[in-house]
N, C-alpha and C positions, 0 to 999 in steps of 0.2 A: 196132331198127336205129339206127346213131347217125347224127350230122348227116354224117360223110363218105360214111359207106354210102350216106344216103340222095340227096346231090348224086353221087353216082359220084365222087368224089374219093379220091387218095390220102394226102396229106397238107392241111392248112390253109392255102388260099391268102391269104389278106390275116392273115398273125399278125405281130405288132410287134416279134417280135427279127429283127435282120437277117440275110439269111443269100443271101450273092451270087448261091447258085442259080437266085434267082429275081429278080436284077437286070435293071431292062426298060433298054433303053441308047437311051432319047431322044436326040436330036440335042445336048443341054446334057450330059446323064451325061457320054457321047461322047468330048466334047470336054472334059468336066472332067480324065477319065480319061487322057485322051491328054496335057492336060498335067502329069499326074502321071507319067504316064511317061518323058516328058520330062527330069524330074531321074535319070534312069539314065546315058542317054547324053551329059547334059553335065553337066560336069563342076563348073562354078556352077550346079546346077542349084538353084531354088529358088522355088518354088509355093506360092501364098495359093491357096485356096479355100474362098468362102464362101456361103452358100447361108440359106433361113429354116429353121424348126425345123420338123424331119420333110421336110424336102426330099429324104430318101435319101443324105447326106456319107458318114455310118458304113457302109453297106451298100457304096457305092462305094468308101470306103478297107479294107474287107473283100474286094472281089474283086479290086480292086488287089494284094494285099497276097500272095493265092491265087496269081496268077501270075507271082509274082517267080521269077529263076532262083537255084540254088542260090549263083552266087556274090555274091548282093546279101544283107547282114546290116544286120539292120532294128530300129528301139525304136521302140514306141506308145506314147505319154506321152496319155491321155485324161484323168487328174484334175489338172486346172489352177490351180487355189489354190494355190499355192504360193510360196516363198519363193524367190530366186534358191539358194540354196544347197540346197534341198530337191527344185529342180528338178534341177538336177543328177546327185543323188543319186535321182532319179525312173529318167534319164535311164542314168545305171551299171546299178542295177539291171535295169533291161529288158537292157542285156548281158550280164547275167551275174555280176556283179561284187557285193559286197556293202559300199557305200560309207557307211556310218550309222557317226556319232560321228566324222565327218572334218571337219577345217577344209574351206574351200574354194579356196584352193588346193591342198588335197591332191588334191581331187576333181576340177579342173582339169587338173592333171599326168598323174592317172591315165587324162580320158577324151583327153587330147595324145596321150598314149602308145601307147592303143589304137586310135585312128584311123592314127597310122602305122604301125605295126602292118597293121591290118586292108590297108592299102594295099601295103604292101610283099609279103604274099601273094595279090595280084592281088583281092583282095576292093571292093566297091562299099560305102557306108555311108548309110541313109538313117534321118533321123531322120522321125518323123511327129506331130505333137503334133493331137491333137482336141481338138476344144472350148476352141479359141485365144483365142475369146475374155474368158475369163476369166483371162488372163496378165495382171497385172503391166506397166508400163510397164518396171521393173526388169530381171524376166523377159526378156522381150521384147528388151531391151537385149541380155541375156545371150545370149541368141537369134543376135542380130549378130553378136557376138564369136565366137560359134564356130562361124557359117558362115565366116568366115575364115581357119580353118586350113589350114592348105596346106603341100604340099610345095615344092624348089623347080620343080615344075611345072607342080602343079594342084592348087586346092581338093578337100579328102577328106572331108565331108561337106556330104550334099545334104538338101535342110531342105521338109517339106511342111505348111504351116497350114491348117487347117481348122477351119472357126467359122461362126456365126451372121453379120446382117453386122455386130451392133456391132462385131467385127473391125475389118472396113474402115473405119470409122470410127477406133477406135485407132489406125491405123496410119497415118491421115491426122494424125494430132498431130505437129508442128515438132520436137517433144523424139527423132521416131522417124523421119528426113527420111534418116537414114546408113541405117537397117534398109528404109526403102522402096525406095532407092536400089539394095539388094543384090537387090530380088525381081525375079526372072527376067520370072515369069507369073502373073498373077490372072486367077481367073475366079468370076462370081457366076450360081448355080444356081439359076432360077425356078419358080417352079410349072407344072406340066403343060396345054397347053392341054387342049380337048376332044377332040379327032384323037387327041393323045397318051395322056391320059388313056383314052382308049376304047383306047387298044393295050394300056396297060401293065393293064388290069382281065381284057384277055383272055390277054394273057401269064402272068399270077400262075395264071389258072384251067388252062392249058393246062399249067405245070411243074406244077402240084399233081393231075394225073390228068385233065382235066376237058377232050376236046379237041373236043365242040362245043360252037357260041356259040350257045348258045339259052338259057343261064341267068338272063341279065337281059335284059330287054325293050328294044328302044330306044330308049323313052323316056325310061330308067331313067337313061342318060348324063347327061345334061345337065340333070336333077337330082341327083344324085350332084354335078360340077361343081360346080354351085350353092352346095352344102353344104360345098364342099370347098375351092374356090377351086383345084382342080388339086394341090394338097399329098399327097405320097405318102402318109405318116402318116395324113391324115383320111382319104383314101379306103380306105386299110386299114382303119379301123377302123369306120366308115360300116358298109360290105360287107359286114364278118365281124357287123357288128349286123343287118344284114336280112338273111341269111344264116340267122343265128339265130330270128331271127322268124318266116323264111318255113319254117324247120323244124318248129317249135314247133306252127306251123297245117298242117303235113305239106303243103306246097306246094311242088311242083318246079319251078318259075321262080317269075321277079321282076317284077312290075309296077314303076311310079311311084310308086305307092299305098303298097309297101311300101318303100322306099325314104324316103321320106317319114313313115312311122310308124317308122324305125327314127333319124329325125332326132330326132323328136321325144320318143322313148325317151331318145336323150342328152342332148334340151336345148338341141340346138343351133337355129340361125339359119341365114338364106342368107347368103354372102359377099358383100357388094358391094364394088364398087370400092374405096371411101373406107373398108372396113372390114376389122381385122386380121384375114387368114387366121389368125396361131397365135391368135386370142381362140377358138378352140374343140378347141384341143388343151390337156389338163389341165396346169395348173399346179403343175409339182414341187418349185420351192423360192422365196423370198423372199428373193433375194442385198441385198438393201440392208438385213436387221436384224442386230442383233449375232449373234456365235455364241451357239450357248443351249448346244452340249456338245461334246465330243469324243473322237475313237475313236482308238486305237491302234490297229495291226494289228501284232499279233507271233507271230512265226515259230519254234518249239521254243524260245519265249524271248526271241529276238533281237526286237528292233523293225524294221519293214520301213518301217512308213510314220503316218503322221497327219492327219487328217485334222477341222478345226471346222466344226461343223454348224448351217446355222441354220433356222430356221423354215419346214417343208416336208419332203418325202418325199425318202429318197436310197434306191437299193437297187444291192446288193451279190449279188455274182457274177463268173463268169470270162467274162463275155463283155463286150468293151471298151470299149461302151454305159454302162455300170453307171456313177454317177457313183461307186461305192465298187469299184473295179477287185483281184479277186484272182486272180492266174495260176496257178491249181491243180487238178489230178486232183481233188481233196475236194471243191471249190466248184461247186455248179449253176450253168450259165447267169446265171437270174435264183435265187439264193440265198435273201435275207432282203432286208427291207426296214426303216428306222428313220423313224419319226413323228413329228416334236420340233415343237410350239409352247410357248407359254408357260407351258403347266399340267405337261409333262413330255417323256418323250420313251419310245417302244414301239418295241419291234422284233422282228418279225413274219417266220416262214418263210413263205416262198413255195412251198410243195410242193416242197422239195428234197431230194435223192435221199439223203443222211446227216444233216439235219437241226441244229436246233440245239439247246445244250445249255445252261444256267446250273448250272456243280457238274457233277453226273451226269445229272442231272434233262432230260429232252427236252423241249422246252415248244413250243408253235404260236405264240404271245402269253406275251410277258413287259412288265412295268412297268419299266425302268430305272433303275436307284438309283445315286449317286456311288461309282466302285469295282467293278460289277458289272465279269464277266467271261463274254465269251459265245461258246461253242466252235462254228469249223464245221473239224469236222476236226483239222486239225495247227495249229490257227493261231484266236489267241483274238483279240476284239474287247475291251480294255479303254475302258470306257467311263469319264468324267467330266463330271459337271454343270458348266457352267461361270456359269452363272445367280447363283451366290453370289458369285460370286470378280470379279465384274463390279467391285469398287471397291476388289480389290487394287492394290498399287503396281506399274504399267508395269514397272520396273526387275526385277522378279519375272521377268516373262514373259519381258522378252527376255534376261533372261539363261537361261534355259531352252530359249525355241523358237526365237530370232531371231538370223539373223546381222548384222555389223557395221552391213551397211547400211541397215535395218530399223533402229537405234538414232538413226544420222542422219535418219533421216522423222523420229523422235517427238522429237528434242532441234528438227528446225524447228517441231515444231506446238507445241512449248513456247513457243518465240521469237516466233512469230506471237499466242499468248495472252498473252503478256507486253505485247507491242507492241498490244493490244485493251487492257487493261489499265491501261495507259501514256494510253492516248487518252481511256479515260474517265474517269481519273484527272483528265485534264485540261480535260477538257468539264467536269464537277462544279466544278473550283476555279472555272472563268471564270464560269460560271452565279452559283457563288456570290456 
């Protein structure tokens, strides 16, 4: 008998890829979602929202997304590292367009062009960027500029951010006072009380086959809570761990007891007040070390996109979660995954349905080498160590990845070492 037989379930209620089916619409969703829809019928329309990690954003801009009508035409921009010129070119692509090895004003004109366009056949145009906050103050600049395109009647694209809340903070910076200026509506998405949380645990069980409440005890809430601080993400994953434990011991409900041994299976702590809810959701990458490598993604050849990785897990797939995003029949969900710390860097299928390949060769685990090339489907992953090249000359790279404005940062940080320089220069002679 397996674990669904044996809960009476038909599918996995608390599994961690998102999937709107099973969206519970708390009074915050609600309203997050209402102001997302918001940017349809106006015409500046233009929505922040931001929420903690695992609060359900990507789940809510997936059934958002489910019931748009056929004349609103839409880009998901979810990998946010980028360059403003890359953004851009993130940005075509999700249309349709194939904008690589363009200046940037080429790739300006072109997405001008299609916005009025898109408007002059009665069409809506809404961009969506997840995981905001990882923009660029540049970015983010760029962001401005092209919510103000307009006809001469009405702005034709409508702009939705979505981010953790260092967002909100970004956004509070003076250098970005014109782009806060233009945001219609903010809303920040908290964790679930216990009323709520006790809805959304009987929600997930009731879409997954499971329509009476007799599977967890009710004590079992408000330790769950506890453990969880209310966070969709932990409580998902909480669940499906006692869930698994209370299978394992062939036990058809849930105590306290086991709730509590499936905490401590993971490791975790209780939440208090003064203590970070995400400190018990795993940590996938280390954004403040250098990159240690980088992946191309090319398409029969063509380059689609690039992407520097640094220290921590990224995993790759078509579903818009993936912090390595690929839009394709070939690509699983969750795909493959890459592992880079200092010693190297792995990259690991995740039981995907064609698999991956180094040459012809299908591998489960592979060790990563400068050069390798790693097939899923139509569409290779070239990899590069970037770990040696750490004390190439700047002037290398940007003339390679970086556009214009990207050269002006590194000529000020030259200026700024100069002007260090200069100072101690002159602290030494007085001393002298």
């Amino acid at each position: 008998m397996s674990y669904l037989e044996h809960f009476k379930l038909n599918e996995q209620p608390f599994r961690l890829t998102p999937d709107p089916e099973f969206v519970y619409w708390s009074k915050q969703h609600a309203r997050a979602k209402a102001y997302m829809e918001s940017t349809i019928w106006l015409a500046d329309g233009f929505v922040v929202i931001t929420g903690e990690i695992g609060s359900g954003k990507t789940t809510l801009l997936q059934a958002f997304l489910a019931e748009l009508a056929d004349d609103i035409v839409y880009a998901v921009v979810s990998q946010t590292q980028l360059t403003p010129t890359q953004f851009l070119q993130a940005v075509l692509a999700e249309f349709g367009f194939e904008p690589f090895n363009k200046r940037k004003v080429e790739l300006l004109d072109m997405l001008n062009m299609f916005l009025i366009e898109q408007y002059s056949n009665g069409k809506k145009v809404v961009l969506i960027v997840d995981e905001a906050q990882n923009l660029s103050k540049k970015v983010l600049e760029e962001i401005r500029m092209l919510s103000g395109i307009e006809t001469h009647k009405e702005k034709v694209l409508r702009i939705i951010l979505a981010g953790q809340p260092e967002l909100r903070e970004k956004l509070e910076s003076p250098r970005l006072k014109q782009l806060i200026q233009r945001v219609r509506l903010r809303f920040h998405i908290g964790p679930l009380d216990l009323r709520e949380m006790h809805e959304y645990i009987e929600h997930r069980l009731e879409v997954a086959g499971h329509g009476k409440h007799d599977l967890f005890s009710e004590d079992c809430y408000d330790c769950i809570h506890r453990y969880t601080g209310g966070v969709p993400r932990l409580i998902n994953t909480l669940c499906d761990t006692a869930l698994l434990c209370a299978y394992a011991e062939q036990k058809t409900s849930l105590t306290q007891a086991d709730i509590i041994a499936a905490a401590e299976e993971l490791g975790w702590k209780e939440v208090s007040d003064d203590h970070d809810r995400s400190a018990n959701l795993p940590q996938l990458t280390t954004r403040h070390s250098a990159p240690l490598c980088s992946v191309q993604i090319r398409t029969d050849g063509h380059l689609v996109s690039e992407y520097n990785l640094k220290s921590g897990r990224v995993v790759i797939g078509r579903a818009p979660d993936n912090e390595i995003y690929i839009k394709s029949k070939f690509v699983s969900r969750h795909h493959a995954q890459i592992v880079c710390n200092e010693d190297g860097c792995i990259v690991e299928d995740l039981n995907s349905t064609n698999g991956i390949f180094i040459g012809n060769r299908r591998v489960k685990k592979h060790y990563l080498q400068d050069g390798d090339v790693v097939s899923l489907g139509i569409h290779d992953l070239v990899f590069r160590d970037l770990q040696d090249d750490q004390d190439e000359e700047l002037d290398d790279i940007v003339d390679e990845e970086f556009d214009d404005e990207i050269i002006d940062e590194l000529e000020d940080e030259e200026l700024d070492d100069d002007s260090m320089d200069d100072e101690e220069r002159a602290a030494n002679d007085s001393t002298a």
